[in-house]
PQR file with spaces between the fields and no chain letter, atoms N, CA, C, O and H, PARSE charges and radii, in Angstrom:
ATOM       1  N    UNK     1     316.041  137.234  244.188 -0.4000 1.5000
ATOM       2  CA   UNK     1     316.647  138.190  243.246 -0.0000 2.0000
ATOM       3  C    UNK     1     315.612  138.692  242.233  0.5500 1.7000
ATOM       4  O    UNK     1     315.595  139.894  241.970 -0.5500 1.4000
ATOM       5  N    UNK     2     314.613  137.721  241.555 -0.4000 1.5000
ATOM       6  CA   UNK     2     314.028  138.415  240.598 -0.0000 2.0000
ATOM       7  C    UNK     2     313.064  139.368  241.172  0.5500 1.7000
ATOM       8  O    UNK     2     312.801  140.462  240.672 -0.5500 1.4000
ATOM       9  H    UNK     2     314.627  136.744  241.769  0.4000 1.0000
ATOM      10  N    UNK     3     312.409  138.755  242.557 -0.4000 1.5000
ATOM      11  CA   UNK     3     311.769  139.958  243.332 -0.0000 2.0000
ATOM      12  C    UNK     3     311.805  141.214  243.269  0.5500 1.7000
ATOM      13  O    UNK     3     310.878  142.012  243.128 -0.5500 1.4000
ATOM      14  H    UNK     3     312.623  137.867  242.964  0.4000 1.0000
ATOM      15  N    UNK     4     313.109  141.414  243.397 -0.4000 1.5000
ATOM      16  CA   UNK     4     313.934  142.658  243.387 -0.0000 2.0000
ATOM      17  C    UNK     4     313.676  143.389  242.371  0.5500 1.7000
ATOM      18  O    UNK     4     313.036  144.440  242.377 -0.5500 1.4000
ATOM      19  H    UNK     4     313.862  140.767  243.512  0.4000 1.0000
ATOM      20  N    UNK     5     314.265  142.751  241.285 -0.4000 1.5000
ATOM      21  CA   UNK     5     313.725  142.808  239.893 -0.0000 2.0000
ATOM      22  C    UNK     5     312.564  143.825  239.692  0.5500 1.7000
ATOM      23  O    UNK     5     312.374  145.029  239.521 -0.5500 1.4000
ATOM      24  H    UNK     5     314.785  141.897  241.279  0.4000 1.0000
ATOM      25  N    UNK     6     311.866  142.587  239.817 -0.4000 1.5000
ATOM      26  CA   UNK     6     310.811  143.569  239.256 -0.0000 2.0000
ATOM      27  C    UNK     6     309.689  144.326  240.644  0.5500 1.7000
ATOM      28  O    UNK     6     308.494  144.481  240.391 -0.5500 1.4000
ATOM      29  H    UNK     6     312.020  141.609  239.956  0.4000 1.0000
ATOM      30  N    UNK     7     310.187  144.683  241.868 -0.4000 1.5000
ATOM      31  CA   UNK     7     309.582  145.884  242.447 -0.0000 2.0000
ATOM      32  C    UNK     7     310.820  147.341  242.399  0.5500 1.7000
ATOM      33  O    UNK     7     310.554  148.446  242.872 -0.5500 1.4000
ATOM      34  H    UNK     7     311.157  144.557  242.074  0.4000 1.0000
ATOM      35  N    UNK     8     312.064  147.006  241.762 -0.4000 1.5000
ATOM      36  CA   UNK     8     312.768  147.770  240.824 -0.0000 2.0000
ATOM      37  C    UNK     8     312.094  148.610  239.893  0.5500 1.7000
ATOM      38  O    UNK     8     312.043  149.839  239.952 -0.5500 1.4000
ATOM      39  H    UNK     8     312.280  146.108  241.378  0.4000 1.0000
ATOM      40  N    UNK     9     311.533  147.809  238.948 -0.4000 1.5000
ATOM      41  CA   UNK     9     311.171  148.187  237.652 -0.0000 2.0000
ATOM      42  C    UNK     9     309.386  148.800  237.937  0.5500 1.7000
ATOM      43  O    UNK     9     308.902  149.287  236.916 -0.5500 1.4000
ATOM      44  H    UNK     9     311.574  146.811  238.899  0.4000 1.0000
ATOM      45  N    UNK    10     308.664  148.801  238.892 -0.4000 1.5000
ATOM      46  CA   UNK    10     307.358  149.416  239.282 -0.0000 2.0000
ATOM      47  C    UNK    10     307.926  150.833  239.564  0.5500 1.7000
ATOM      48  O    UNK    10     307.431  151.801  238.988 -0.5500 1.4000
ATOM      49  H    UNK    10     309.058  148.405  239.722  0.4000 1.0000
ATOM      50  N    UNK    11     309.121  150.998  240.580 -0.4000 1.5000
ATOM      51  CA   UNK    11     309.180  152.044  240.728 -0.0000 2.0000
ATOM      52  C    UNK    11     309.756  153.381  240.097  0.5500 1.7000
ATOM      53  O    UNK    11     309.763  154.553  240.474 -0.5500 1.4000
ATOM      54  H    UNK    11     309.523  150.211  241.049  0.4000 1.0000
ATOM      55  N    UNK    12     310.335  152.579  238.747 -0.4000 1.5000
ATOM      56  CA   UNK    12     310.367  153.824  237.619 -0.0000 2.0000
ATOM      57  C    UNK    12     309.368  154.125  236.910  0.5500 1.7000
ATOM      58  O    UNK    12     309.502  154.761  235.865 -0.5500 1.4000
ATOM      59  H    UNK    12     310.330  151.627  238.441  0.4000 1.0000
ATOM      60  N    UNK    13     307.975  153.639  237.448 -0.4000 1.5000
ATOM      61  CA   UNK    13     306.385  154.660  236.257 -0.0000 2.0000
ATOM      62  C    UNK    13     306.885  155.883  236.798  0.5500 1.7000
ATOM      63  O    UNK    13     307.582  156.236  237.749 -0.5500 1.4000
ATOM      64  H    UNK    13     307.865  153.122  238.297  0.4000 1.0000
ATOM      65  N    UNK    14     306.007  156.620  235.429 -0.4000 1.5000
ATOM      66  CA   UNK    14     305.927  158.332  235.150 -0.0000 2.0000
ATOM      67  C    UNK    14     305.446  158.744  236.130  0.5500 1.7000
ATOM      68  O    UNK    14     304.366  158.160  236.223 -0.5500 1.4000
ATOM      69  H    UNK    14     305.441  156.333  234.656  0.4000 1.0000
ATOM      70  N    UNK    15     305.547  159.305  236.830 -0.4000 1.5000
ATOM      71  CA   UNK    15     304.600  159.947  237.871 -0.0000 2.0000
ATOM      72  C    UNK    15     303.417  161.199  237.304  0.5500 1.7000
ATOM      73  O    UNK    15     302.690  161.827  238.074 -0.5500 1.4000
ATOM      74  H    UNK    15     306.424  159.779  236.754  0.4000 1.0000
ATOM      75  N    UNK    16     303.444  161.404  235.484 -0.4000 1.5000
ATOM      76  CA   UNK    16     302.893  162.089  235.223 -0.0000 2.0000
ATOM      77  C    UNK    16     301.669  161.547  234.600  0.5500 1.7000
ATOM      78  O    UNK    16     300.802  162.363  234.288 -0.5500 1.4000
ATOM      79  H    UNK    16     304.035  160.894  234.859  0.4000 1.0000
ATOM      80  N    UNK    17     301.403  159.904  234.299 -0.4000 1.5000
ATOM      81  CA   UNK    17     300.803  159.328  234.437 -0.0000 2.0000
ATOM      82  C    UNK    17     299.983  158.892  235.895  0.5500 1.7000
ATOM      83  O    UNK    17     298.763  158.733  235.830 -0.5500 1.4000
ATOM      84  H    UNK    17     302.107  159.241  234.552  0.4000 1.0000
ATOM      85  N    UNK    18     300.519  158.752  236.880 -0.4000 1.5000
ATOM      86  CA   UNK    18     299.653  158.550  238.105 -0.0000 2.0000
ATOM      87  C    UNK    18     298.761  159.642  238.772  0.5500 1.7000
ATOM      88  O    UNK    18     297.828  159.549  239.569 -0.5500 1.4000
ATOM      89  H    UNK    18     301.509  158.881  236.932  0.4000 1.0000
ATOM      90  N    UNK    19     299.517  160.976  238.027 -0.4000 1.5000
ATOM      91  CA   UNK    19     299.156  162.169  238.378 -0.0000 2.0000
ATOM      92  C    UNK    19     297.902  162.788  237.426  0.5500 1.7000
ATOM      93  O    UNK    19     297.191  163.754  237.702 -0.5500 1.4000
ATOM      94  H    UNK    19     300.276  161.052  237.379  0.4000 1.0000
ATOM      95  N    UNK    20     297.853  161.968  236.266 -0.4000 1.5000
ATOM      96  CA   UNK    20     296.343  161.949  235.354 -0.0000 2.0000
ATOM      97  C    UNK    20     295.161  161.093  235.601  0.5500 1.7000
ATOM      98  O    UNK    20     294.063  161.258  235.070 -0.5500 1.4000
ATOM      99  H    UNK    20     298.431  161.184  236.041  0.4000 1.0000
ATOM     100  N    UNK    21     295.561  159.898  236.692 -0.4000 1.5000
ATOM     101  CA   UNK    21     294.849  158.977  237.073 -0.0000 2.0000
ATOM     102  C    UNK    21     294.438  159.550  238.336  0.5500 1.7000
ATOM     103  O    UNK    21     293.628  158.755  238.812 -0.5500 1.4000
ATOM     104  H    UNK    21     296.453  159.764  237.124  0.4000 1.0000
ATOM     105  N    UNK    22     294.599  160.579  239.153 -0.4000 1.5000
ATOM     106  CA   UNK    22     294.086  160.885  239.969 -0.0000 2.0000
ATOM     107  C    UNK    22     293.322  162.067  239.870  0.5500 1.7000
ATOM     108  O    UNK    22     292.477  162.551  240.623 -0.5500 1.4000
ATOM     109  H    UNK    22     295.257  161.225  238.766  0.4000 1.0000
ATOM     110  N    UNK    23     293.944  162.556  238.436 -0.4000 1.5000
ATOM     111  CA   UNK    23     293.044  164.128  238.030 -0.0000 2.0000
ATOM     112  C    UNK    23     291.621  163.111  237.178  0.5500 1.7000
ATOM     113  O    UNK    23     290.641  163.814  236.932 -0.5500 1.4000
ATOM     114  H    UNK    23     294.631  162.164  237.824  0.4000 1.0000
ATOM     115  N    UNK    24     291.538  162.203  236.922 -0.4000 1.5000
ATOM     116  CA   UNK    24     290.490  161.743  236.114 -0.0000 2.0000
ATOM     117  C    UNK    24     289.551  160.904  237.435  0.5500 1.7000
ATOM     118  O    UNK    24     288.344  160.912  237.196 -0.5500 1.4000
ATOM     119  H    UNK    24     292.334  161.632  237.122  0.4000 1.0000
ATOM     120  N    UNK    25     289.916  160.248  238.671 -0.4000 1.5000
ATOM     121  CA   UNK    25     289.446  160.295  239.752 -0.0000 2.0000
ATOM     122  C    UNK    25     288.792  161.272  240.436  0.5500 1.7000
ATOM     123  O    UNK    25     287.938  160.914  241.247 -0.5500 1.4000
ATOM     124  H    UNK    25     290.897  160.242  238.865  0.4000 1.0000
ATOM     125  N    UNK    26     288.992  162.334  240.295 -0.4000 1.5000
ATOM     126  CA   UNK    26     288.859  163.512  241.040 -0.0000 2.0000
ATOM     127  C    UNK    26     287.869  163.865  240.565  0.5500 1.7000
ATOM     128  O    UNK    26     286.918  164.111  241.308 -0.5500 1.4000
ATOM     129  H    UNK    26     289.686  162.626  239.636  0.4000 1.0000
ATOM     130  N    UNK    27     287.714  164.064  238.683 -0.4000 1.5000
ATOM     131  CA   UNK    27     286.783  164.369  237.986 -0.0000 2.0000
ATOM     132  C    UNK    27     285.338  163.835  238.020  0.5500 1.7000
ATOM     133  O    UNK    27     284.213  164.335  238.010 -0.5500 1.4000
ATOM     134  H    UNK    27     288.487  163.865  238.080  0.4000 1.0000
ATOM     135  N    UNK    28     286.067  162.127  238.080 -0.4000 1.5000
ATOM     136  CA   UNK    28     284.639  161.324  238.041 -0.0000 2.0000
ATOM     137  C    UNK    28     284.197  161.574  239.081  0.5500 1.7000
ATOM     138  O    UNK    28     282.985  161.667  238.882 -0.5500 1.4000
ATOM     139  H    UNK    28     286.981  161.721  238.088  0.4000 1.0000
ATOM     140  N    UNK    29     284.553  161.893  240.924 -0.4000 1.5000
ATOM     141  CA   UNK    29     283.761  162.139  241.670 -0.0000 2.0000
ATOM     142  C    UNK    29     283.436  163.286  241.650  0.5500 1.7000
ATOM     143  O    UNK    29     282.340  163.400  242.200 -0.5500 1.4000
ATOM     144  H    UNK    29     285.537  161.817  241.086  0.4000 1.0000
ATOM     145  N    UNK    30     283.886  164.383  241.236 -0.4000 1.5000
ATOM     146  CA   UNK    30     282.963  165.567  241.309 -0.0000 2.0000
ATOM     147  C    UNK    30     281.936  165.346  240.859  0.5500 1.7000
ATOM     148  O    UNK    30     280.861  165.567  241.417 -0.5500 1.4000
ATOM     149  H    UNK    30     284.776  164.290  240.790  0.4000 1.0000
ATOM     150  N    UNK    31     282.168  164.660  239.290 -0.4000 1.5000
ATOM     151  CA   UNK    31     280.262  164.389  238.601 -0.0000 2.0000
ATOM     152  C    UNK    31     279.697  163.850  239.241  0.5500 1.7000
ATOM     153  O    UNK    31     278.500  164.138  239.246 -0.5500 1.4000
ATOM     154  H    UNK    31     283.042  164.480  238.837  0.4000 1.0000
ATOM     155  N    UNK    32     280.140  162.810  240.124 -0.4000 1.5000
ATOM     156  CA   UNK    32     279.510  161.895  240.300 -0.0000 2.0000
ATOM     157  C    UNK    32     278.167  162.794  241.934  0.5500 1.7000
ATOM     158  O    UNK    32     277.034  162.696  242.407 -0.5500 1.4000
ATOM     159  H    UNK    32     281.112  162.577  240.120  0.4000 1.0000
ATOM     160  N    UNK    33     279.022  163.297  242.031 -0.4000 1.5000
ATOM     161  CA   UNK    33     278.449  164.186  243.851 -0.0000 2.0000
ATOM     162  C    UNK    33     277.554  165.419  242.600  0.5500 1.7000
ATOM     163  O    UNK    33     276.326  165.412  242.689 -0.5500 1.4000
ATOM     164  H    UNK    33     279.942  163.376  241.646  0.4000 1.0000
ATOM     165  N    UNK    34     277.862  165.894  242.075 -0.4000 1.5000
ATOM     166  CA   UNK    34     276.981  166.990  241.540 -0.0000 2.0000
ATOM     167  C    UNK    34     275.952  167.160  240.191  0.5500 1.7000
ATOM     168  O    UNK    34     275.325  168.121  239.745 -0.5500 1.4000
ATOM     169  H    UNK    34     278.860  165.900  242.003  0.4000 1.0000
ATOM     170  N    UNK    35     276.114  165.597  239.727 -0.4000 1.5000
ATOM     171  CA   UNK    35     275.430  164.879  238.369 -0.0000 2.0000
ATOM     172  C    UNK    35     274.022  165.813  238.898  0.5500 1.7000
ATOM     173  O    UNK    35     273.732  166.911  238.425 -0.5500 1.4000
ATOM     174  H    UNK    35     276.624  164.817  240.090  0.4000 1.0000
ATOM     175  N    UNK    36     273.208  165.071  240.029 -0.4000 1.5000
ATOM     176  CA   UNK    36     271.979  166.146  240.277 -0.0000 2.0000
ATOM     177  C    UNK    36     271.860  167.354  239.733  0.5500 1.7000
ATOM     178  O    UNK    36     271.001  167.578  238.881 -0.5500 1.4000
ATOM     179  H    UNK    36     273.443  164.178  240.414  0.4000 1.0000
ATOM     180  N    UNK    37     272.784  168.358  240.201 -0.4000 1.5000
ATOM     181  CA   UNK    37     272.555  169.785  240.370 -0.0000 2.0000
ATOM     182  C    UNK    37     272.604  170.029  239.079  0.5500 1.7000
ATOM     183  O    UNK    37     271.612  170.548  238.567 -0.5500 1.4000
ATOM     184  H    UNK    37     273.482  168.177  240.893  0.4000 1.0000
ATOM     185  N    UNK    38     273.879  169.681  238.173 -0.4000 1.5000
ATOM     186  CA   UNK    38     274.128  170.021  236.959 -0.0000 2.0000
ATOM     187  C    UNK    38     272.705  169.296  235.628  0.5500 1.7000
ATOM     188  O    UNK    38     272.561  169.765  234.499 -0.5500 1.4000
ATOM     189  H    UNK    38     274.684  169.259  238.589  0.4000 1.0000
ATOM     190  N    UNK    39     272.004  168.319  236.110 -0.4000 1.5000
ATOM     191  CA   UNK    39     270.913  167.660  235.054 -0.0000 2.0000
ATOM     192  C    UNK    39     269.323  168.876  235.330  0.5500 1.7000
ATOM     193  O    UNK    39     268.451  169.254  234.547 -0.5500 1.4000
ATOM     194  H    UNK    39     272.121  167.938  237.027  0.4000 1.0000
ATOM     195  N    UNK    40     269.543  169.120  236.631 -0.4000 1.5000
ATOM     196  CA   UNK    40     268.887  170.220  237.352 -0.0000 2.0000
ATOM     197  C    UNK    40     268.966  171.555  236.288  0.5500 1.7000
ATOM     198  O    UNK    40     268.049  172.222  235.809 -0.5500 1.4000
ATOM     199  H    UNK    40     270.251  168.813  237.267  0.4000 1.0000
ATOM     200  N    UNK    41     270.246  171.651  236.143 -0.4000 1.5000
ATOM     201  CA   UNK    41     270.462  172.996  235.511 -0.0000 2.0000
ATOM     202  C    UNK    41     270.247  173.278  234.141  0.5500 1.7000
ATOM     203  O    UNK    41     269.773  174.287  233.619 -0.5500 1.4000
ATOM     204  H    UNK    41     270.991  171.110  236.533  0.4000 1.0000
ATOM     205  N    UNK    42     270.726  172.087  233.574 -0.4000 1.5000
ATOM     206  CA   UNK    42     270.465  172.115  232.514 -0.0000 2.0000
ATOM     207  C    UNK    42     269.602  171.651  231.667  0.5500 1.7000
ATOM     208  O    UNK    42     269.744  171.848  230.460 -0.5500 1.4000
ATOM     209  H    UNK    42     271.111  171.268  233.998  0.4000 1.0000
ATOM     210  N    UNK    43     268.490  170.906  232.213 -0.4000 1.5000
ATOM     211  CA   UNK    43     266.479  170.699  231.571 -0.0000 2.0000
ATOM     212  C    UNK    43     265.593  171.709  232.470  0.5500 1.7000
ATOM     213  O    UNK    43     264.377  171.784  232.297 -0.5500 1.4000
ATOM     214  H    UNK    43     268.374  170.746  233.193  0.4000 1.0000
């Protein structure tokens, strides 16, 4: 029963929170693939 419980209670997060955790994922790999080009560009 408490199982239940609490994989109950995981599935009410914000989804507008998971949806900033993947826009801030997204971000860090773009820098991360184009850090070069952009240190390139700008010295």
């Amino acid at each position: 029963m408490e199982f239940k419980r609490k994989f109950g209670r995981q599935k009410k997060t914000k989804p507008t929170k998971g949806l900033f955790l993947i826009l801030l994922l997204a971000l860090a790999l773009f820098l991360w693939f184009n850090a070069e080009s952009l240190l390139n560009s700008l010295f």
